[in-house]
C-alpha positions in Angstrom: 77.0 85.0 60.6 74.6 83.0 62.4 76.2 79.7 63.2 78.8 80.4 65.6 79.3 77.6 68.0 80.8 80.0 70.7 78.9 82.8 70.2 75.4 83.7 71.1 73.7 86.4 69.4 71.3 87.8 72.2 69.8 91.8 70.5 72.4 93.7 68.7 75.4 92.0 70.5 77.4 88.6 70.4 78.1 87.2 74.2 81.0 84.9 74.6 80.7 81.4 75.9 82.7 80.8 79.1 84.2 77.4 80.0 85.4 75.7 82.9 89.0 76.7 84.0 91.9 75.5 86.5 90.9 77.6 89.7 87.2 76.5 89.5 88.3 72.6 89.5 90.7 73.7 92.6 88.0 75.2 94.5 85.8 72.4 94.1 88.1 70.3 95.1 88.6 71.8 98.2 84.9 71.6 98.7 85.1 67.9 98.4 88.5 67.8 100.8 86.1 69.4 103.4 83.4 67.0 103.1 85.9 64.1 103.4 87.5 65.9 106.4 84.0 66.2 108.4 82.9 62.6 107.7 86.4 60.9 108.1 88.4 62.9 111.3 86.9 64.1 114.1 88.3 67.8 113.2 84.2 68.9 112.5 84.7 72.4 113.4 87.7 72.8 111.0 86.2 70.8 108.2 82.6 73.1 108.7 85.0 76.1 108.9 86.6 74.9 105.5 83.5 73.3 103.3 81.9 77.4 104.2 85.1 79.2 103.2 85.0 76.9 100.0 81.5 76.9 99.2 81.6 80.7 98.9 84.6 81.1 97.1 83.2 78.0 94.3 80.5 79.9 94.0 82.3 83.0 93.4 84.8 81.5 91.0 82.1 80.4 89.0 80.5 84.1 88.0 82.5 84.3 85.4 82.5 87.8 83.6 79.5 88.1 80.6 81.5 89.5 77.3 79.8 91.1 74.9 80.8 92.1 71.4 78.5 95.0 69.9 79.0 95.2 66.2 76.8 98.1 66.5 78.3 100.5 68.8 81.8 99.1 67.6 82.0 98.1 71.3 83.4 95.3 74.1 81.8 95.1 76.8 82.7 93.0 80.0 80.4 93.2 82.8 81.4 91.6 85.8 78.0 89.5 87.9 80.1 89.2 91.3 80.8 91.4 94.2 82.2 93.8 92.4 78.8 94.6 89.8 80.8 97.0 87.6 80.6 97.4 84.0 83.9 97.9 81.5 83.5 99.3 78.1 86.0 99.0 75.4 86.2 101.0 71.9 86.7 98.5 69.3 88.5 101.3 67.1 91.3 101.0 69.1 91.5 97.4 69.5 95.0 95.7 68.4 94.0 91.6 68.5 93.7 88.8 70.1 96.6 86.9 72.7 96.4 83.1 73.0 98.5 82.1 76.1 98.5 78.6 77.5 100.0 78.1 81.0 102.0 75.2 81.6 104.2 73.3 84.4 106.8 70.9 82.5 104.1 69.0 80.6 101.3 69.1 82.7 98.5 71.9 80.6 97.4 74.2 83.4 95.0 76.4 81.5 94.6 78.7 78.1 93.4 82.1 78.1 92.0 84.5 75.6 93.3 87.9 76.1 91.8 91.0 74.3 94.8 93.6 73.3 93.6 97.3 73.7 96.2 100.5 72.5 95.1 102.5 75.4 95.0 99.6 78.0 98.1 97.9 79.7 99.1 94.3 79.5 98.0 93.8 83.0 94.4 95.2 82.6 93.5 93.7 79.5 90.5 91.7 79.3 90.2 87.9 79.4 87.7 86.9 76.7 87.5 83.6 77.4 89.0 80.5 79.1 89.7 76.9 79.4 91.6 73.4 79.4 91.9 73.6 75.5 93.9 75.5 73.6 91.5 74.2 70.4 88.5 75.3 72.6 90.0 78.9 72.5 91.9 79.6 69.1 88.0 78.3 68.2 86.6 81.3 70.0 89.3 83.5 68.6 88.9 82.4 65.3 85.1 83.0 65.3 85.7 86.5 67.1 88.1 87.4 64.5 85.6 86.7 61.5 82.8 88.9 63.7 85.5 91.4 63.8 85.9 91.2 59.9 82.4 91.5 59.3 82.1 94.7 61.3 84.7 96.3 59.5 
């Protein structure tokens, strides 16, 4: 139980490793368009206006939410560390499984994200476990979730 690569045990619960996704690459990019376009035009107001904008959303896009699996209280819990401080809490007893979906455009691999399915929850408000470039990255995480989830039960 012990050696999970994309799990860390911290007290009674297991907290899911997040990865870097699509829209934090595209905001960092768009902090490095605003640095080129303060050093290389003479448009400094704009590109100030835009490396500020983009600073705040990079650092917002990267507080990703903490998941925690508590084998204990047969619990998910997804607290979100941005503006919105809020805490979510999901009964594993009426949890259904795990979604894979990758997101693509023609052949170019946009993104893969780990949904958690809930009975009582709607496909739009389910929980992203996890997320990331690779599709092995996540059915990893989903495998490794899945033999928690057989070791509670």
């Amino acid at each position: 139980m012990e050696n999970f690569i994309h799990l860390k045990k911290e007290n009674d619960g297991y907290w899911v490793k997040q990865y870097i996704s699509l829209p934090q690459i595209l905001m960092m990019l768009w902090v490095f368009i605003s640095i080129i376009v303060i050093i290389y035009s003479s448009h400094l107001k704009t590109g100030v206006v835009l490396l500020i904008l983009s600073l705040i959303m990079t650092v917002l896009s990267f507080i990703p939410p903490k998941i925690c699996f508590d084998p204990v209280s047969q619990r998910l819990i997804v607290k979100n560390t941005g503006l919105s401080k809020r805490e979510v809490i999901y009964d594993l007893t009426e949890f259904e499984g795990f979604e894979l979906q990758t997101f693509r455009y023609g052949f170019i691999h946009l993104g893969c994200y780990l949904y958690a399915n809930f009975k009582n929850v709607s496909g739009l408000k389910r929980p992203v476990v996890s997320q990331s470039f690779r599709k092995k990255t996540m059915q990893e995480v989903a495998n490794e979730l899945e033999d928690l989830r057989k070791h509670i039960y």
